[in-house]
Every structure is written in structure tokens, then in C-alpha cells.
N, CA, C and O of each residue as an XYZ file, in Angstrom:
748
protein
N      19.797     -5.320     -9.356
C      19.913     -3.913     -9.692
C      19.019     -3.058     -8.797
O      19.163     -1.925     -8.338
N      18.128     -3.895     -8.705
C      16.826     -2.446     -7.778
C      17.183     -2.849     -6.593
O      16.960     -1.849     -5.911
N      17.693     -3.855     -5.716
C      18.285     -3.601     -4.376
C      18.925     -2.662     -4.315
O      18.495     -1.647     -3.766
N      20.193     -2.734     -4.886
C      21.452     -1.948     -5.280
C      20.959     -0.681     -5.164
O      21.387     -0.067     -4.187
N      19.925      0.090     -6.104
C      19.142      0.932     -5.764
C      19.054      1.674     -4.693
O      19.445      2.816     -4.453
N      18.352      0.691     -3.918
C      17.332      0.706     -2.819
C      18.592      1.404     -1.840
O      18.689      2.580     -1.488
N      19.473      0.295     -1.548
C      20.718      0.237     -0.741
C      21.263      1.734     -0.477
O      21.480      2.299      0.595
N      21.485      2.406     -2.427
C      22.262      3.879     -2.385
C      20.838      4.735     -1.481
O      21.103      5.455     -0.518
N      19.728      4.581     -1.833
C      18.737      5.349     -1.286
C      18.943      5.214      0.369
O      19.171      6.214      1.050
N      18.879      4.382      0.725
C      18.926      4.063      2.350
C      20.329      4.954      2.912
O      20.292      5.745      3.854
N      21.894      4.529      1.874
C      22.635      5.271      2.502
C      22.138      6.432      2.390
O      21.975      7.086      3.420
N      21.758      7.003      1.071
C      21.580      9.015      1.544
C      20.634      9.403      2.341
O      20.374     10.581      2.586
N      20.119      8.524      2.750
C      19.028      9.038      3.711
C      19.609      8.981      4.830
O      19.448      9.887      5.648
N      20.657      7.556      5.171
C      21.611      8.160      6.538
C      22.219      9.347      6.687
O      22.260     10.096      7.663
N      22.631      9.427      5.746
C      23.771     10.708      5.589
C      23.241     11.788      5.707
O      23.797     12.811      6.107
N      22.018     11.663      5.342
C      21.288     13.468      5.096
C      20.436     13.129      6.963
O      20.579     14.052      7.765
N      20.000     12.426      7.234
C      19.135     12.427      8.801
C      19.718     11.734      9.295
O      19.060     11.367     10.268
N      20.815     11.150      9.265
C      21.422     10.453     11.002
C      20.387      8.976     11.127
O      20.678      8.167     12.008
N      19.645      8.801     10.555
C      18.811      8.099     11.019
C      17.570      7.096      9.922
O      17.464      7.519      8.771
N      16.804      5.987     10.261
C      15.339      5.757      9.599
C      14.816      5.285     10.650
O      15.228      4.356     11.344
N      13.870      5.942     10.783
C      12.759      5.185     12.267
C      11.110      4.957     11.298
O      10.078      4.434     11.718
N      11.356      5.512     10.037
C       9.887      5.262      9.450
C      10.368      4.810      7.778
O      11.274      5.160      7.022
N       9.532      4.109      7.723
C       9.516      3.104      6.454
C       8.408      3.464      5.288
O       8.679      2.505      4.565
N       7.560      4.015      4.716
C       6.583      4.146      3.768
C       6.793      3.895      2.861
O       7.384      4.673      2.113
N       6.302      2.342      2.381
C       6.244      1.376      1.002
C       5.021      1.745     -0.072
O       4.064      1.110     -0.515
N       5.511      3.024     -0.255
C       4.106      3.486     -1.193
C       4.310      3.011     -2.919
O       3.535      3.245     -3.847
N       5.532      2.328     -2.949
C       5.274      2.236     -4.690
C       4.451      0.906     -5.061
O       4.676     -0.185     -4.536
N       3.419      1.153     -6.084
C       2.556      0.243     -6.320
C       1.977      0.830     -7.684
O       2.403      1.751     -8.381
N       0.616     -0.190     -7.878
C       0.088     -0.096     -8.988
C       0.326     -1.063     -9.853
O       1.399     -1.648    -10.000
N      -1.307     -1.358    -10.806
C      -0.806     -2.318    -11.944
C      -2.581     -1.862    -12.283
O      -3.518     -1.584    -11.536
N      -2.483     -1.930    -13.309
C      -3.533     -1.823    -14.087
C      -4.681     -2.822    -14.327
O      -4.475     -3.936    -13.846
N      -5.831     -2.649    -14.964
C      -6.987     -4.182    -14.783
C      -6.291     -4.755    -15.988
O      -5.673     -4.171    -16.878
N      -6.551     -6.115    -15.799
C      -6.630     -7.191    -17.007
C      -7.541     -8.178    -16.974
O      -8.404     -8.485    -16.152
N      -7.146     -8.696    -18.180
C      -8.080     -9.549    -18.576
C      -7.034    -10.654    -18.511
O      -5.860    -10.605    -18.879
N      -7.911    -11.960    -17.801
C      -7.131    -13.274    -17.372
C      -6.419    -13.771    -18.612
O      -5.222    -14.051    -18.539
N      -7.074    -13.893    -19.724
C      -6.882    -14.591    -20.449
C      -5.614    -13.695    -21.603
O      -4.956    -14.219    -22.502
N      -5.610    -12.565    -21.264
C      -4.601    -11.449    -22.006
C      -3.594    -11.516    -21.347
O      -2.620    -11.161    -22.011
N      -3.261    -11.919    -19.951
C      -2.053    -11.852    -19.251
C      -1.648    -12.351    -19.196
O      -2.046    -13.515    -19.235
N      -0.380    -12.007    -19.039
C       0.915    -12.918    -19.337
C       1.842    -13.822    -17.943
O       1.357    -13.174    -17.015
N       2.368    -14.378    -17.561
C       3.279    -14.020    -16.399
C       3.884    -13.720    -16.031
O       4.244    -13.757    -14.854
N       4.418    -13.112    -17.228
C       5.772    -12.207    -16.920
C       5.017    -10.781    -16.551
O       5.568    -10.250    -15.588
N       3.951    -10.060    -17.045
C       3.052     -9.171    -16.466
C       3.084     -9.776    -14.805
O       3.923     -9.632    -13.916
N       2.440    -10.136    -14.825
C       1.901    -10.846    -13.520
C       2.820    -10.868    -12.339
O       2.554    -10.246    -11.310
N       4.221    -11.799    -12.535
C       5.121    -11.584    -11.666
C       6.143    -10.192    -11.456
O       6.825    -10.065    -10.439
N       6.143     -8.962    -12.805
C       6.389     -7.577    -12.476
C       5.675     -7.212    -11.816
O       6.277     -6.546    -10.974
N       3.984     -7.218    -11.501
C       2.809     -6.547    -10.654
C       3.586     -6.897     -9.104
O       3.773     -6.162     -8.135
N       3.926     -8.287     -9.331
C       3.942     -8.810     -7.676
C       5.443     -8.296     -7.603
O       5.739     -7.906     -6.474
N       6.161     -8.231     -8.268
C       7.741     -7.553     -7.841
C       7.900     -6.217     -7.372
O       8.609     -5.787     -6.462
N       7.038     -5.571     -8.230
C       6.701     -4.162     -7.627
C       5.751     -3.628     -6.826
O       5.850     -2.498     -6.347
N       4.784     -4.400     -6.637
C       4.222     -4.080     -5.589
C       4.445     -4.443     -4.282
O       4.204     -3.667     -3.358
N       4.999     -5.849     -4.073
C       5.413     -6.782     -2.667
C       6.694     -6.995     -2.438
O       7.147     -6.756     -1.319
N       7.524     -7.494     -3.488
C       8.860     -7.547     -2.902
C       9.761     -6.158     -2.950
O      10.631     -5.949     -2.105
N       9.430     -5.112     -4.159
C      10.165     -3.877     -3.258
C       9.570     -3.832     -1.708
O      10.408     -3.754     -0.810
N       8.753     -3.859     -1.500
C       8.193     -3.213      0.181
C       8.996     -3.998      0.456
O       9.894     -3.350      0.994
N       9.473     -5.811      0.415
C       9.420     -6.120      1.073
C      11.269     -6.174      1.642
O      11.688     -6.332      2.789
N      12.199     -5.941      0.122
C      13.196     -5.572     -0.339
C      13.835     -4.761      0.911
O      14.536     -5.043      1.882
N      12.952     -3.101      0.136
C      13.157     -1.919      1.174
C      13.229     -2.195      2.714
O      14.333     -2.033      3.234
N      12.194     -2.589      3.497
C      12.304     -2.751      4.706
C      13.515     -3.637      5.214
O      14.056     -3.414      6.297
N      13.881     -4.592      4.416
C      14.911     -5.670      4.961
C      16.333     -4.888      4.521
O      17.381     -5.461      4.819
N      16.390     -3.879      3.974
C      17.480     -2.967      3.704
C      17.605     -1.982      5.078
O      18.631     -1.968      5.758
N      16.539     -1.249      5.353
C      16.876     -0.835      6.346
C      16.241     -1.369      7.922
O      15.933     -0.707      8.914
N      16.211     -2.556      7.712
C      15.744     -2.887      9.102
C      16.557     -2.994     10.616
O      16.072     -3.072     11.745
N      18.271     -2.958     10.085
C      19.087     -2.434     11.245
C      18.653     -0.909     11.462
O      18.547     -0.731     12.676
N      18.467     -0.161     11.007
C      18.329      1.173     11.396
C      17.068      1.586     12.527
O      17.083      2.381     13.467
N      15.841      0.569     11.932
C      14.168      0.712     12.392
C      14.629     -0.172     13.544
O      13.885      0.062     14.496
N      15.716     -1.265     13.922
C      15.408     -2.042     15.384
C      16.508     -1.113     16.081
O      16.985     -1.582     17.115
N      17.027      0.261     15.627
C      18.235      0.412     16.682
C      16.736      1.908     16.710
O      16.494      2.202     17.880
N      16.227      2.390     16.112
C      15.131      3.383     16.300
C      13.850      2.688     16.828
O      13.058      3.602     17.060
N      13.498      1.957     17.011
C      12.016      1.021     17.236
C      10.910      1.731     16.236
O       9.807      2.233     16.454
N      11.584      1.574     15.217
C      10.944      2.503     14.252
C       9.472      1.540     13.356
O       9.080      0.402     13.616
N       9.035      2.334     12.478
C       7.899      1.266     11.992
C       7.934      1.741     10.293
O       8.408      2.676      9.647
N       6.885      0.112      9.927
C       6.873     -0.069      8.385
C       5.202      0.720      8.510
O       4.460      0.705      9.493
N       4.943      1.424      7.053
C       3.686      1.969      6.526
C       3.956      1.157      5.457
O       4.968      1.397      4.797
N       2.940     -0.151      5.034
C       2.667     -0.427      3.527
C       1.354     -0.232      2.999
O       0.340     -0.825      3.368
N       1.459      0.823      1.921
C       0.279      1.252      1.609
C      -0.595     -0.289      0.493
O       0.166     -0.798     -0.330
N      -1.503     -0.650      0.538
C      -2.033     -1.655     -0.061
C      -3.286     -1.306     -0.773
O      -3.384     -0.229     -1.361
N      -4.170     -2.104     -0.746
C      -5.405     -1.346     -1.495
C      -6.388     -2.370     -1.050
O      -6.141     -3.502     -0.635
N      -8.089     -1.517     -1.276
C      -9.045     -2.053     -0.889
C      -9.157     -3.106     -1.728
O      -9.823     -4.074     -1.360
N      -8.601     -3.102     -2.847
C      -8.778     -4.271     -3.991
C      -8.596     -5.418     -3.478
O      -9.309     -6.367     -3.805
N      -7.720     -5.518     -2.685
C      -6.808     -6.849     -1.730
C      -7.793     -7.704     -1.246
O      -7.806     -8.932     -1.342
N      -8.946     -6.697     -0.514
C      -9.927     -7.727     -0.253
C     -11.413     -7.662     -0.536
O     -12.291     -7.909      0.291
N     -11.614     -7.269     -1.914
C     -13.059     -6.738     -2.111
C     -12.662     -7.600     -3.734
O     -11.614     -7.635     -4.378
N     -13.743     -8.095     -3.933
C     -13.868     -8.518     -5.752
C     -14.128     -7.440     -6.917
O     -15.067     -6.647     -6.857
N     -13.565     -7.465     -7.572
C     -13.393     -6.134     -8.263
C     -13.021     -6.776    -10.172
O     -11.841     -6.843    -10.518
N     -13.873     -7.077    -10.934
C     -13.678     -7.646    -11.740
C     -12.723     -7.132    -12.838
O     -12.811     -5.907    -12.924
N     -11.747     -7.724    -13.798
C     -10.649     -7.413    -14.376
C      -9.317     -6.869    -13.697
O      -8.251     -6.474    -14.169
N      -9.960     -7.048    -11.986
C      -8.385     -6.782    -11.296
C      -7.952     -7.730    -10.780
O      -7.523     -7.493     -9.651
N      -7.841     -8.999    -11.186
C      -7.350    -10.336    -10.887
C      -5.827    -10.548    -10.871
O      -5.504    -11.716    -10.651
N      -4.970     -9.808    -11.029
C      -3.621     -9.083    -10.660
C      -3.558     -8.447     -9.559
O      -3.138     -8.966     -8.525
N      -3.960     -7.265     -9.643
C      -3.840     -5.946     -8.555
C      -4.083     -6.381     -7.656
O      -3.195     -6.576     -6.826
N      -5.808     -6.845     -7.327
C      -6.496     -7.551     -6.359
C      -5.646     -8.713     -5.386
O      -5.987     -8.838     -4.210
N      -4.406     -9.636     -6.011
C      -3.923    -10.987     -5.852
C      -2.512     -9.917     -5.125
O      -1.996     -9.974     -4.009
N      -2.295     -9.221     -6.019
C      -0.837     -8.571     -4.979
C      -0.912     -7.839     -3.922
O      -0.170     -8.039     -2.960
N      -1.910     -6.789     -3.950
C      -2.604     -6.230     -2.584
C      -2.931     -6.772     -1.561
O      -2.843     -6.377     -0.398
N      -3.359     -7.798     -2.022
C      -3.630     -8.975     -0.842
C      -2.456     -9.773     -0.437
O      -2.563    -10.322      0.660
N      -1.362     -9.953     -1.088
C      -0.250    -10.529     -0.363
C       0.399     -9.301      0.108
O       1.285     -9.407      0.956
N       0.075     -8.189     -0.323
C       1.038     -7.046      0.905
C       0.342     -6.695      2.072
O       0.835     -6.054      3.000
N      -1.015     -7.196      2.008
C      -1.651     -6.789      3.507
C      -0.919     -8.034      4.420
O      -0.379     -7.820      5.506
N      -1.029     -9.783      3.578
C      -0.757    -10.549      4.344
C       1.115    -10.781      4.739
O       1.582    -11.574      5.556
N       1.694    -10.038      4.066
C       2.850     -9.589      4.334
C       3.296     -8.930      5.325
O       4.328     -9.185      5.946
N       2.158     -7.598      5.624
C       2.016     -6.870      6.206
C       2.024     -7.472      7.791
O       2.896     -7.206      8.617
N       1.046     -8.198      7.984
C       0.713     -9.303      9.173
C       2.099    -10.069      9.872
O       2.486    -10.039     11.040
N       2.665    -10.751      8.696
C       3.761    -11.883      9.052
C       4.919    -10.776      9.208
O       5.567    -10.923     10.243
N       5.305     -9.719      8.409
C       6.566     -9.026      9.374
C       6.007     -8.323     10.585
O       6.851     -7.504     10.949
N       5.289     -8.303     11.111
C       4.280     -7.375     12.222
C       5.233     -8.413     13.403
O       6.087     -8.121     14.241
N       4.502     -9.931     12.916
C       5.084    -11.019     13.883
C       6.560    -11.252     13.958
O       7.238    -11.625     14.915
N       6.859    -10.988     12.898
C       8.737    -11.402     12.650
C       9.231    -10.227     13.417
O      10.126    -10.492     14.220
N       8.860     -9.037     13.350
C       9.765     -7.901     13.820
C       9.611     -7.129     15.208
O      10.405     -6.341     15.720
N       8.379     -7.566     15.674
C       7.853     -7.026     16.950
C       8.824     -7.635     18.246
O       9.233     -8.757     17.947
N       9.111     -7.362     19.071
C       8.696     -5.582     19.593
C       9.025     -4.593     19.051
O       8.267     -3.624     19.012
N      10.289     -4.583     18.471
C      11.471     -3.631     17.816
C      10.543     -2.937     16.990
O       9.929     -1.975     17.451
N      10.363     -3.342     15.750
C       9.592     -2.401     14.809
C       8.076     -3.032     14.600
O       7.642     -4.176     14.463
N       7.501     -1.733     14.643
C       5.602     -2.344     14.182
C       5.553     -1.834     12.434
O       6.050     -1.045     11.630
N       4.598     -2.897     12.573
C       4.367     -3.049     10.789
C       3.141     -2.933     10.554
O       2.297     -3.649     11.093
N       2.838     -1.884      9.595
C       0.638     -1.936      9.380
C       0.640     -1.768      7.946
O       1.653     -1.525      7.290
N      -0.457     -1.897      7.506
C      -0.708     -0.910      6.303
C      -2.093      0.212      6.321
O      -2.928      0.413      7.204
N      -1.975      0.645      5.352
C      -3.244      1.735      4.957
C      -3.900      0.912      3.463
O      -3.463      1.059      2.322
N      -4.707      0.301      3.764
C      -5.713      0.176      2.152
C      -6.439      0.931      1.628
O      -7.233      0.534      2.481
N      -6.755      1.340      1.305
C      -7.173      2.539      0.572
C      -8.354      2.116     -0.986
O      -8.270      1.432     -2.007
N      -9.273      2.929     -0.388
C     -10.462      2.342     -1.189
C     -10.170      3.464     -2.712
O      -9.046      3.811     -3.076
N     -11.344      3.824     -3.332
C     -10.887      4.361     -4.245
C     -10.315      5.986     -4.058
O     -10.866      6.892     -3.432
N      -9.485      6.012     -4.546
C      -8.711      7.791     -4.449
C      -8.317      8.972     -5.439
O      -7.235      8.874     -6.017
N      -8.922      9.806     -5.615
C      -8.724     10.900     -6.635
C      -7.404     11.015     -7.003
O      -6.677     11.507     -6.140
N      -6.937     10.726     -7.950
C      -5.376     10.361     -8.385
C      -4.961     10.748    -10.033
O      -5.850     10.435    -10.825
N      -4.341     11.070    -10.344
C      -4.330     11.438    -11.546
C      -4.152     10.360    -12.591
O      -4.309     10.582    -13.791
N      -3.794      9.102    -12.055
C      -4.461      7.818    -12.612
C      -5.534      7.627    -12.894
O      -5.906      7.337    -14.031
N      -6.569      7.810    -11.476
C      -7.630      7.738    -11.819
C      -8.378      8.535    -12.409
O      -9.519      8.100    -12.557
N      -8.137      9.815    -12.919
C      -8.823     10.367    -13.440
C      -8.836      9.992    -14.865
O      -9.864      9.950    -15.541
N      -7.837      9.763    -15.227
C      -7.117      9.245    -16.698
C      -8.110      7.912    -16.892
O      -8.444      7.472    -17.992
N      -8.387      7.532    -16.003
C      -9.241      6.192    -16.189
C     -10.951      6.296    -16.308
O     -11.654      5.665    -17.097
N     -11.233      6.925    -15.657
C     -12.682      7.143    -15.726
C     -13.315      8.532    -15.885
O     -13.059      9.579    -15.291
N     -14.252      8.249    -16.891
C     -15.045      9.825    -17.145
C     -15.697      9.891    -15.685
O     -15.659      9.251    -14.635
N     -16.411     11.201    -16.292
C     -17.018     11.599    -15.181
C     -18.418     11.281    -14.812
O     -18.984     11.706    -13.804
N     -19.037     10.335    -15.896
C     -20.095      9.492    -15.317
C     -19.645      8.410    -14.476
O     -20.059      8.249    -13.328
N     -18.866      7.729    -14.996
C     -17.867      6.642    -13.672
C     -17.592      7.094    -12.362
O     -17.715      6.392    -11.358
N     -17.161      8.452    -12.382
C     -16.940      9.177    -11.126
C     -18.060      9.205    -10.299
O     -18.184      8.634     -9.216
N     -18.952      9.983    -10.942
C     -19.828     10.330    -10.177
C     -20.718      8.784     -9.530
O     -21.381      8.896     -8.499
N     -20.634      7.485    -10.220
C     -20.999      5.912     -9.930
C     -20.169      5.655     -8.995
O     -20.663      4.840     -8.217
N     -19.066      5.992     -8.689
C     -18.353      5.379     -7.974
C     -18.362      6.406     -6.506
O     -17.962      6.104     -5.382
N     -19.000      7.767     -7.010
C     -19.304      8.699     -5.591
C     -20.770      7.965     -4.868
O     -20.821      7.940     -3.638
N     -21.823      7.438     -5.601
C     -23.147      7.112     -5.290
C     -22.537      5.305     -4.551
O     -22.988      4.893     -3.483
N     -21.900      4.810     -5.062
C     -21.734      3.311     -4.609
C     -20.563      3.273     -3.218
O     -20.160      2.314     -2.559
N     -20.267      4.651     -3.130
C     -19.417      4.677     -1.976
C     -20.430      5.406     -0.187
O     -21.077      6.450     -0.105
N     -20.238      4.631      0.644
C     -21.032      4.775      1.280
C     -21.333      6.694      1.960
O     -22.298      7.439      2.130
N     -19.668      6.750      2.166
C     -19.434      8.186      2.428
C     -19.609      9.349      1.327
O     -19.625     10.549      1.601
N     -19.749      8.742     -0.091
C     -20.405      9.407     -1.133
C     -19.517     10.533     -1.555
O     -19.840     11.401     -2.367
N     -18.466     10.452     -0.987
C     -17.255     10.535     -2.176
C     -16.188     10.085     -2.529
O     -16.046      9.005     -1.954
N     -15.240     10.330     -3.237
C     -14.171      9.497     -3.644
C     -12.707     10.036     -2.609
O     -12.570     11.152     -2.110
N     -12.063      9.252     -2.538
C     -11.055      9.857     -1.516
C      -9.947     10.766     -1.456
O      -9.228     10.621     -2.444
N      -9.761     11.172     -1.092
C      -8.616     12.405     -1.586
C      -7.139     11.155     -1.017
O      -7.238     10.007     -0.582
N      -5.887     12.013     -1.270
C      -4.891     11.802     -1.064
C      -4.502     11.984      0.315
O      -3.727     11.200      0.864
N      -4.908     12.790      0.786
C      -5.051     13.525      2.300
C      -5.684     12.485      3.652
O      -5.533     12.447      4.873
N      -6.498     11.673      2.566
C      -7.157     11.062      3.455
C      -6.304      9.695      3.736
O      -6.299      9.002      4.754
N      -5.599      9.530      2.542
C      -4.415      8.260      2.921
C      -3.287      9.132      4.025
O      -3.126      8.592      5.119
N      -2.940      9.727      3.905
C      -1.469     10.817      4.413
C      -1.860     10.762      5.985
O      -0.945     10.496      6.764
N      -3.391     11.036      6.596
C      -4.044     11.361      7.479
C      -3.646     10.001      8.263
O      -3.090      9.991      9.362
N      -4.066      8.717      7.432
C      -3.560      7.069      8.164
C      -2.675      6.951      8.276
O      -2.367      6.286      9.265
N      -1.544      7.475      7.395
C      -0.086      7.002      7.353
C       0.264      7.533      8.910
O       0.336      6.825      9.914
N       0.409      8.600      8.840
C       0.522      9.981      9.901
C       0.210      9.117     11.101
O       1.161      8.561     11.649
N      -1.152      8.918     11.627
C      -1.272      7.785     12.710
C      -0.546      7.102     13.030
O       0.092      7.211     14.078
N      -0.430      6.115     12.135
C       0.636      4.919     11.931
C       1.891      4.915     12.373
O       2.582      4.105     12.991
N       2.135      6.571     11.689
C       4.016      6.755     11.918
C       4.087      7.426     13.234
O       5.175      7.556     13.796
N       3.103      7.813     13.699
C       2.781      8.556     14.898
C       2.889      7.522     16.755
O       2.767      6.302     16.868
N       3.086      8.309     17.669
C       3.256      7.936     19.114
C       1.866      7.374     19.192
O       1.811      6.325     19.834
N       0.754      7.797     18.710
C      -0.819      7.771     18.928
C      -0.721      6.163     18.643
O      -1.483      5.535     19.377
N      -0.077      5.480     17.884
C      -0.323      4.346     17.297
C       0.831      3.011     17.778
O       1.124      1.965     17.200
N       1.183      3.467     18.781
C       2.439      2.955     19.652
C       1.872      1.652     20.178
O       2.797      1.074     20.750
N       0.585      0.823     20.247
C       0.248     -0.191     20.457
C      -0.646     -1.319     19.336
O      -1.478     -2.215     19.477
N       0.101     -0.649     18.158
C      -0.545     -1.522     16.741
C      -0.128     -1.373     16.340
O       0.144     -0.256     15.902
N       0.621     -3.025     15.951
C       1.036     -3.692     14.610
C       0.303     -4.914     14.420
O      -0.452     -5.521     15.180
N       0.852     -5.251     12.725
C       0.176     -6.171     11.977
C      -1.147     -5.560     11.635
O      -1.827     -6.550     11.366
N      -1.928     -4.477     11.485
C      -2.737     -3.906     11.513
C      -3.178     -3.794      9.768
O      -2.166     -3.608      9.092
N      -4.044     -3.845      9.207
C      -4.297     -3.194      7.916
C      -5.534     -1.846      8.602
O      -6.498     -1.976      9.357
N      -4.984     -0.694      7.967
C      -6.045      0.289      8.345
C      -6.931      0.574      6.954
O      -6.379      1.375      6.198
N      -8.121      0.086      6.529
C      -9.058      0.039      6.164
C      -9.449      2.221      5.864
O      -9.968      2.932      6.724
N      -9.095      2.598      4.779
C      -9.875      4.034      4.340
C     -10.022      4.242      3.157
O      -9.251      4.780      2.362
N     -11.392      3.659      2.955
C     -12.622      4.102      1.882
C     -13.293      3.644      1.813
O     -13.707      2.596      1.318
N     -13.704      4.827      2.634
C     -15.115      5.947      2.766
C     -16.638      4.906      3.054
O     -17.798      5.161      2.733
N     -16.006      3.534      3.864
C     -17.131      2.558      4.491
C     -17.065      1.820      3.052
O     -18.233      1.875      2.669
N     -16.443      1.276      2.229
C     -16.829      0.930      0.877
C     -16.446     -0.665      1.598
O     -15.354     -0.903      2.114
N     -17.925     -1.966      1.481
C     -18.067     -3.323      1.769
C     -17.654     -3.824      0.452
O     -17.110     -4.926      0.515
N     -17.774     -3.258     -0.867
C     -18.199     -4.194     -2.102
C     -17.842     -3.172     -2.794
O     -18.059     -2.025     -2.403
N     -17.062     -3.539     -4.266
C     -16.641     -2.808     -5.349
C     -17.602     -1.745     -5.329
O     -18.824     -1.859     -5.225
N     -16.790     -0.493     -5.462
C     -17.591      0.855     -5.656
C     -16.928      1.352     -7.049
O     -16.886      2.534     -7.390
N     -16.353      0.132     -7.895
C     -15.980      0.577     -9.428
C     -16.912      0.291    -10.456
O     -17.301     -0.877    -10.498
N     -17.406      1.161    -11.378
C     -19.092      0.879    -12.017
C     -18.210     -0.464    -12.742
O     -17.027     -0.780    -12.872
N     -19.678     -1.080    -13.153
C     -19.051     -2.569    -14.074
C     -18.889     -2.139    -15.425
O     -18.480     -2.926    -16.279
């Protein structure tokens, strides 16, 4: 059913631009858990929606991106590779879309380049829903750049990415937030 989806989306996007030369796999998300509360049927929806749509989408329109030499944006998260406790989900799928990210880089090159943007923590209306504003302000002090990231600041990587400027990188994960080495989520 969600190919099928995917498929009608790809045609109207021919129809309306002639064209796809850019790919942006931004749907994601899954919430923290607790190991022992989760289920696998949780578990394998996190990884369906976070990795195999991207990975779905792109193989839907990937005649279009090798007749454009067009490129994939998969947005991923800093979680992917930083320890971040109760995100033992999120953390496990992020990390197979960066390493996803890598292996179509190799499968599809020269024709199309493949990167992502990880993205450390970001002012989101998720996140606000999630943490007061003592959390906030913990997670502005534990971030090296000492604040939290805007949306702008992901859009700013993508933009690169989808950009001529970036015409000699793929397989790339682009790393933005704000210098963050180690969970900048209070415990």
C-alpha cells in the first residue's frame, strides 16, 4: 500500500515538473522507549518508517535521478551515533539510514550521489512537547555551540547537498549539532 503511495506521488511530481533530480527522505521519528516495554512490532514500524520508506522512495524514482544525475538527501539523526539512553530504537534506525546512506552512495554513483544530514538536537514542535524549559535550557549548556538548533539550520545542509557546491560528495553523513560529541539530552 505505501509503495503504491509513493508511486502516485512520484507520478504527480512528473506531471507537475517534467522531472526529479532531488530526493529528500525527511519522514522519520519514533519516540524513547524502554527495552523491556517494546514490542517488535513497535520496533520493526520505527525501522519501516524511518529506513525502508527512504529506502522505498528513492528506488521509485531512481530512473528519473540517473536520467537527471540527480541526488538522495536522507535526513538521519545524531542519535545514530551518539548513546542516548531510552533511545534504543531511534538510535538503531538512524544508524541504519546513515549506513544505508553509505551503501546506495556506492550502488548508485556516478549517476546519483547519496548523503545525509544528522542532525543533533532541533527546536521542533515535538520537541518542545517533550521537554520543559529546564531541559531546554540543559540541553542549550551541554551543547557545545550553546544552543539548540533551528530548522534552518538542517534546510541550510540539505541546500548544500542538493546544491552544484556539493558536486564531489557522496556517501557523506553531514554531521549539524552545534559540535554536540555526547548526548546533549539531560538524563
Amino acid at each position: 500500500m505505501i509503495d503504491e503511495q509513493l508511486e502516485r506521488l512520484v507520478q504527480k511530481t512528473i506531471e507537475a515538473f517534467g522531472k526529479i533530480d532531488i530526493v529528500v527522505n525527511n519522514a522519520g521519528g519514533s519516540g524513547p522507549n524502554r527495552i523491556a516495554k517494546t514490542s517488535r512490532k513497535r520496533f520493526l514500524e520505527s525501522f519501516d518508517f524511518n529506513v525502508v520508506s527512504a529506502f522505498s522512495l528513492t528506488r521509485i524514482c531512481l530512473p528519473h535521478l540517473q536520467k537527471s544525475n540527480g541526488c538522495v538527501i536522507n535526513i538521519s539523526s545524531a542519535v545514530g551515533r551518539l548513546v542516548q539512553r531510552n533511545f534504543s530504537v531511534y538510535g538503531t534506525v538512524k544508524a541504519a539510514l546513515s549506513y544505508m546512506t553509505r551503501m546506495m552512495a556506492a550502488d548508485l554513483s556516478p549517476e546519483v550521489r547519496v548523503n545525509a544530514v544528522a542532525p543533533g538536537t532541533i527546536m521542533t514542535e515535538a520537541l518542545q512537547g517533550f521537554l520543559d524549559k529546564d531541559s531546554l535550557n540543559k540541553v542549550c549548556d551541554l551543547t557545545p555551540m550553546k544552543r539548540i538548533g533551528t530548522p534552518e539550520d538542517i534546510a541550510f545542509a540539505a541546500l548544500y547537498l542538493a546544491s552544484p557546491a556539493s558536486a564531489w560528495v557522496t556517501g557523506k553523513i553531514i554531521e549539524v549539532d552545534g559540535g554536540t560529541e555526547t548526548t546533549s539530552m539531560p538524563v
